[in-house]
C-alpha positions in Angstrom: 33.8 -4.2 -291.9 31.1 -4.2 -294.2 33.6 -5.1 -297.2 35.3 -7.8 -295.1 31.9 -9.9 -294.2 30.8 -9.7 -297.8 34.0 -11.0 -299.4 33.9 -13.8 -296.5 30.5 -14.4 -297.4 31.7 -14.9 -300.9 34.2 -17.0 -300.3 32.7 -19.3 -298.1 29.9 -19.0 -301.3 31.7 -20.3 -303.9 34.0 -23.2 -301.5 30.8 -25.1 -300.3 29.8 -25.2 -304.1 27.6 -22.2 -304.7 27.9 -19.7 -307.1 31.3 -18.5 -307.9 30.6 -14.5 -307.7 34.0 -13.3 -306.8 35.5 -11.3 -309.7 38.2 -10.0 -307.4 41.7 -10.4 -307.1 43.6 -14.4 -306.2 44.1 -14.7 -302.4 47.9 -14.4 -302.7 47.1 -10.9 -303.8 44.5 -9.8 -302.3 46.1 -10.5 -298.9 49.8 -9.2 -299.8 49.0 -6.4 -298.0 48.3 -7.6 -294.9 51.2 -10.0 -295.1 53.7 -7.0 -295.8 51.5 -5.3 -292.1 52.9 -8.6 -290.4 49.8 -10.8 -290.9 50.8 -14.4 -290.5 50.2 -18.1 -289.0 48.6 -16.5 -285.4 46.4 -14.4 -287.1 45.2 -17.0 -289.7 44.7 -19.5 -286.9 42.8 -16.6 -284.9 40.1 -16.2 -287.9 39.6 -19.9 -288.5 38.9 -19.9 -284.9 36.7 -17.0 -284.7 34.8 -18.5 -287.7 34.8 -22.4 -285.9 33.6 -20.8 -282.9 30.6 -19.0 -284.7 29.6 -22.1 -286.3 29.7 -24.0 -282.4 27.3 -21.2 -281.1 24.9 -21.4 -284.8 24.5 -25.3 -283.3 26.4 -26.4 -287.1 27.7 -30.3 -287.0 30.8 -30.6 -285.9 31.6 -33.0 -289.2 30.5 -29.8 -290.8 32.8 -27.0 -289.1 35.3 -29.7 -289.5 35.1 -29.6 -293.7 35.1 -25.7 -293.3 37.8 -25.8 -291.3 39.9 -27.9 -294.1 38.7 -25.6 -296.8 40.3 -22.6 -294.8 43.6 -25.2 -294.5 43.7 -25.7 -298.2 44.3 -22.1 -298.7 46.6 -21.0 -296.1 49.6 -21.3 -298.2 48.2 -19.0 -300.5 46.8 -16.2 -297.9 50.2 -16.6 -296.1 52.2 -16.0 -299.5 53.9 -19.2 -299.7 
């Protein structure tokens, strides 16, 4: 779990305009695996959600959560392989 916050962390880094630490592999890569375990639309949905949620109970503006939630949209396609 340890591994999963810290690339979220990351992530979430270098898409609200920080530094761009990631040396890792592209997201249609890095989550092939998970795709070829059945990941899919339900489960995306399900982290954007847990991640919205967390940001409701932090207190974050909603025009906030709203821009993360977009930033996680702009890279379904490549998450979901398509």
């Amino acid at each position: 779990m340890e591994r999963q916050i810290r690339k979220q962390k990351t992530f979430l880094t270098m898409a609200f305009g920080g530094p761009a630490n990631y040396s890792g592999e592209g997201l249609r890569s890095a989550h092939s695996r998970a795709r070829e375990q059945g990941m899919g639309e339900k489960h995306f949905d399900a982290v954007v959600g847990h991640l919205r949620e967390t940001l409701q109970e932090l207190e974050v503006a909603s025009g906030l959560i709203g821009r993360v939630e977009a930033i996680c949209d702009s890279v379904r396609a490549d998450v979901l392989g398509r």
